[in-house]
C-alpha positions, 0 to 999 in steps of 0.5 A, spaced: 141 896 409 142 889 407 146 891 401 151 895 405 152 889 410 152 884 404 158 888 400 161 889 407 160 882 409 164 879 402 170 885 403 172 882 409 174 876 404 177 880 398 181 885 402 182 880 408 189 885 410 185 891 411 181 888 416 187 885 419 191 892 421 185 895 425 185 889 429 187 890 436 194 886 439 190 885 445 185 880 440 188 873 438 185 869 432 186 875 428 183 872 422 179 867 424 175 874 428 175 877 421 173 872 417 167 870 423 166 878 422 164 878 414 161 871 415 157 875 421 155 881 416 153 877 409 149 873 413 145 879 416 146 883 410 142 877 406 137 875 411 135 883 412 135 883 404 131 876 403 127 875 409 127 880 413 123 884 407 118 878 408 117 877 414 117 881 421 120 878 427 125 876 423 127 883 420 126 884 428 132 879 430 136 881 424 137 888 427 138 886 433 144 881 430 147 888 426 147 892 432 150 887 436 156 886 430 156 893 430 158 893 439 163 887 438 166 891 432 167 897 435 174 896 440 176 895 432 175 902 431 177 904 437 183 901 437 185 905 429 181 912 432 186 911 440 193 909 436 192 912 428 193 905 425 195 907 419 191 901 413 191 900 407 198 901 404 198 908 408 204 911 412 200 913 417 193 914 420 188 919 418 189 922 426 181 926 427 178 923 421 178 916 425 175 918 430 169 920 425 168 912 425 166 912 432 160 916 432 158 913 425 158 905 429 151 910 433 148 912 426 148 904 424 146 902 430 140 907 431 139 905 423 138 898 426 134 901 431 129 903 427 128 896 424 127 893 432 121 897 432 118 898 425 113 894 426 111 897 433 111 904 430 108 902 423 102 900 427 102 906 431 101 909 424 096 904 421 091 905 428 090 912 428 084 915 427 087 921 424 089 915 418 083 912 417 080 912 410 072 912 410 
């Protein structure tokens, strides 16, 4: 997971303009958004890949910190998926395929669920009694 928001976090600042064409108009500082957004995601993805592996209430607070970017981007794809912004040098928008981010925005989120509750279940796991090793 960590990767994934790491690459994600320094395309925001390779390919600033594709990010940029899915903002939608009702937002203002455009670019400051999207720049906050791809320092957000580096962070967390650095972090989740650093010390989240290490230590668990910080694994905890980075996957809470990733659901709540993954809420605060969601009027983005919202705004491709309602009006077929067309991005990165297309003519048009890709009509029902950008409403497939949506439901992959749940999958990511309930991805960093389960880091939220990692050390929970993990523990659950490692007390049954069915698991215990004599």
């Amino acid at each position: 997971m960590g990767v994934f928001y790491l690459f994600a976090g320094v395309n925001h600042f390779l390919s600033p303009d594709f990010y940029m064409q899915i903002m939608p108009p009702y937002l203002g500082a455009h670019r400051e958004l999207v720049e906050l957004s791809g320092v957000a995601e580096f962070a967390l993805g650095l972090v989740a890949l650093v010390l989240a592996l290490r230590v668990p209430r910080i694994r905890r607070w980075t996957a809470w910190g990733i659901i709540a970017l993954l809420i605060a981007v969601f009027p983005a794809n919202l705004h491709v998926a309602l009006h077929n912004v067309a991005v990165g040098g297309a003519s048009e928008g890709l009509g029902v395929l950008n409403w497939v981010r949506l439901p992959l925005q749940l999958v990511l989120i309930g991805w960093a669920w389960i880091y939220t509750r990692a050390d929970e279940l993990g523990a659950g796991v490692r007390s049954s009694p069915s698991r215990s090793i004599s």
